[in-house]
N, C-alpha and C positions, 0 to 999 in steps of 0.2 A: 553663917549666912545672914545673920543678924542685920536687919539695913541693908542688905542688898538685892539689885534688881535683876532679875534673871526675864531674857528675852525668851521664846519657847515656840517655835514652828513643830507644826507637826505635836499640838499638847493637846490633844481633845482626846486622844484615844491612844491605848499601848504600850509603849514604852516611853512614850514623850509624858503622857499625862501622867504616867507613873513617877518618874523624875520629876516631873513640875509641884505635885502632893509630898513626896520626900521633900523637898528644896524648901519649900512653902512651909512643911512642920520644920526646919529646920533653922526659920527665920527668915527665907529670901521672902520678895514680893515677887508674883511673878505676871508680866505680861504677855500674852497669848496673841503668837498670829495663823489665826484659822480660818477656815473657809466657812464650815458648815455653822452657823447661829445658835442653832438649838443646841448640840455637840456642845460647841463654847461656854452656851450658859450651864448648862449640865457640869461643866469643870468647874467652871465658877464659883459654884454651890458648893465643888466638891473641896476647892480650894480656900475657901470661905471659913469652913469649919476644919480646915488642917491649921489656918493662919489667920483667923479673926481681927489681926492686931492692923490688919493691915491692907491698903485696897486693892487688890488683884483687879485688871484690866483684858482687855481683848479688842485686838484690832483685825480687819474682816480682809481677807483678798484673796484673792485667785492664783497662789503661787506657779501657774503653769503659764503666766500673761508676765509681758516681760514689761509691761507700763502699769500692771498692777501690782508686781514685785517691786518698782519702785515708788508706787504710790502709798503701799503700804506701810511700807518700810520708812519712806519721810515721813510719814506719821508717826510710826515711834519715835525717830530719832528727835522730830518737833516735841514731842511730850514729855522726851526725857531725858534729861541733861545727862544723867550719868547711867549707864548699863556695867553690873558688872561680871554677869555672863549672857554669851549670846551661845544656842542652843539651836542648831540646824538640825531638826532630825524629818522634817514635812518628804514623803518618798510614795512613791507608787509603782507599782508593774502595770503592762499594759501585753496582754495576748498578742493581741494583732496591732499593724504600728497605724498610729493617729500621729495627727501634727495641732499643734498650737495655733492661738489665734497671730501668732508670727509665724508661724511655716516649720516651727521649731519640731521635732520628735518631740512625744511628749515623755520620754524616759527622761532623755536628755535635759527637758526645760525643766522639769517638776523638781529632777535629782541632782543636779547640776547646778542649771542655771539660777536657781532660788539661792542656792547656799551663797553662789559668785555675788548674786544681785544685792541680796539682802546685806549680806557680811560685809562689803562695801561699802553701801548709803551710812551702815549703821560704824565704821570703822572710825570715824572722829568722835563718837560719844564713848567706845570703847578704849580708845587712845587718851580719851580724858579721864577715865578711871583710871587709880593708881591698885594693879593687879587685875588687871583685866582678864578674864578667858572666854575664847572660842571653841568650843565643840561640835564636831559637826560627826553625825552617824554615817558610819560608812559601811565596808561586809566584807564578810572574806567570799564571798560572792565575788566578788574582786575578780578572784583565779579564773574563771570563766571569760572576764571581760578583753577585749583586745580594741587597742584606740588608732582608730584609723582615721587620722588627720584630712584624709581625701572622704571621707564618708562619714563623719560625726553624725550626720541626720537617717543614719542607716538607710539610706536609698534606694544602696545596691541589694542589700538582701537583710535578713527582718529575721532576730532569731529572741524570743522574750526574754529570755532568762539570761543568752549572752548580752543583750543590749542591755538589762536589769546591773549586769557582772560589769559592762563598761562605765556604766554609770557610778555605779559605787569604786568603779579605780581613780572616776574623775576628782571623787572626793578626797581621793588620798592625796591623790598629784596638788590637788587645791590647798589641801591642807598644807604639806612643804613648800610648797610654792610663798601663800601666803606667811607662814612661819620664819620664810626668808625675808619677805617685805617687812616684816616685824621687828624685826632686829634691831636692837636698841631703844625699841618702845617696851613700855610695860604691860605689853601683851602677851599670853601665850596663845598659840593656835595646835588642836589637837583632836585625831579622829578616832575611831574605835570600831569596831567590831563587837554587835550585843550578843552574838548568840544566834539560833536557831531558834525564834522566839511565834511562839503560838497566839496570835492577834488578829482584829478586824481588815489588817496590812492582804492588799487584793483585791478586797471586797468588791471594787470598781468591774472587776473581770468577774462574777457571780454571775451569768447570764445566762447559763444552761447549765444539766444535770453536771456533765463533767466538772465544768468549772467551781461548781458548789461542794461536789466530791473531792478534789483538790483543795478545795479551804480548809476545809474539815478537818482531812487527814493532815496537813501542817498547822491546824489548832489543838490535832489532840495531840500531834507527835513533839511540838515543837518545847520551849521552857516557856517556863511562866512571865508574863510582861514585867515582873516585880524583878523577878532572877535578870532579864535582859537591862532591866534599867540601872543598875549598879552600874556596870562601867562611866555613864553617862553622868549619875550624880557623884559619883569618884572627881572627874575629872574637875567636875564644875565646882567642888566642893574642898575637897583634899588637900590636906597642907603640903602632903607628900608630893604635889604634882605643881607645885606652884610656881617653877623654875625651869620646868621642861613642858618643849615644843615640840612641832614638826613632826610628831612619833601617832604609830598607831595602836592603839589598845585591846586589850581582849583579856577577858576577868581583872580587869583595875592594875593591868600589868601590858606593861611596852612588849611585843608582838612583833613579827615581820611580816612584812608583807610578800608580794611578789616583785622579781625585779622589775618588770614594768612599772608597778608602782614606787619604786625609787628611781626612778629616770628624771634626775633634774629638768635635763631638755626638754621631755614631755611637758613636765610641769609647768616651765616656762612658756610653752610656746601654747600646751591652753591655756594659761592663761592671758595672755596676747589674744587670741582667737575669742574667750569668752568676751573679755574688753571690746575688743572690735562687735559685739554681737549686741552687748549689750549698751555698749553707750558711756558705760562706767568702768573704775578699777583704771 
């Protein structure tokens, strides 16, 4: 990873910043798109003294805003001519359903439409690196999800953990989808599955005894952020994977998914519907 720039949503905390500190001792530089300031400079430091040699950055937005997904996102891609991984892993659950300052669900805009937005704006500097990868964190969460084209903004009925499960199917479908679009550029695009991983991941839903009781017990139950971030810097790193796309991971090894999530057509046709939503793609 010597000299290379590694893009990092979702790196201030967990298994993002875990991979970013791995990457970073391992020679990439890496830049940060995060919301929280303090959080960021906190990695920064952390990042600072894993890779000294080299200036680790941090650009600020609101991945759940669909003109700050692109406002951020043009800022990297202005700053920097070459990326040679981009690292979707920024996600949240949400209890009860909320909508975005676009009308969007916010499962959907935070876990979806970030990845859609960002990977986009930022697709001409990754197309200009020779060996480019995309990685985007997805779940076997998945199996719960069901995509219901007439109801993407769950409307009709509001269930956390399945809408949590459809969102990470959306990342699969994205992933081959985009993996298609790629074809014959020297890009791979490729998503993963970390594990049952014990993190600050919900913390947004801490709002009452329950909800604080449920964190807990999936921090003490879950693997360690260290265990969960291997697949991630496998991907982004590994010579072994530097030819293969479209596929989903789970322990540093190709995985299947569910057959919803091999549904070309799905794939296709969100991503048509995210284009129309967002502007881009």
């Amino acid at each position: 990873m010597q000299g290379k720039t590694v893009v990092v949503t979702g790196g201030t905390s967990g298994i993002g910043e875990v991979a970013a500190l791995r990457l970073a001792e391992k020679g990439a530089r890496i830049v940060l798109i995060a919301r929280d300031q303090a959080r960021a400079a906190a990695t920064l430091a952390k990042l600072k003294n894993a890779n000294p040699s080299v200036a680790h950055t941090a650009h600020y937005g609101d991945l759940s805003s669909l003109a700050e997904m692109k406002r951020v996102a043009g800022e990297v891609a202005a700053a920097e001519p070459r990326i040679d991984v981009l690292v979707n892993n920024a996600g949240a659950v949400f209890l009860s359903r909320k909508t975005s300052v676009d009308g969007l669900e916010m499962t959907f805009a935070t876990n979806h439409m970030a990845y859609f937005v960002v990977t986009n704006i930022l697709l001409d500097r990754l197309k200009a690196t020779p060996g480019a990868r995309i990685v985007s964190t997805a779940s076997d969460a998945h199996r719960s999800g069901k995509l219901d084209f007439d109801d993407l903004q769950s409307e009709k009925s509001y269930g956390s953990f399945r809408v949590y499960g459809t969102s990470k199917l959306c990342n699969i479908l994205f992933t081959r989808e985009l993996a298609r679009c790629l074809e014959g550029a020297d890009v791979t695009a490729n998503c993963l599955h970390p594990g049952f991983v014990g993190t600050r991941f919900g913390q947004n839903n801490a709002s009452n005894i329950f909800t604080k009781l449920l964190r807990d017990a999936v921090m003490s139950l879950g693997i360690s952020p260290e265990e969960g971030a291997k697949t991630i810097i496998h991907l982004a790193s590994s010579p072994d994977v530097a030819t293969i796309s479209g596929e989903y991971f789970y322990k540093c090894k190709v995985a299947e998914p569910t057959a919803a999530a091999q549904n070309d057509a799905d794939a296709k046709r969100l991503w048509d519907v995210s284009a129309k939503i967002a502007g881009v793609g």
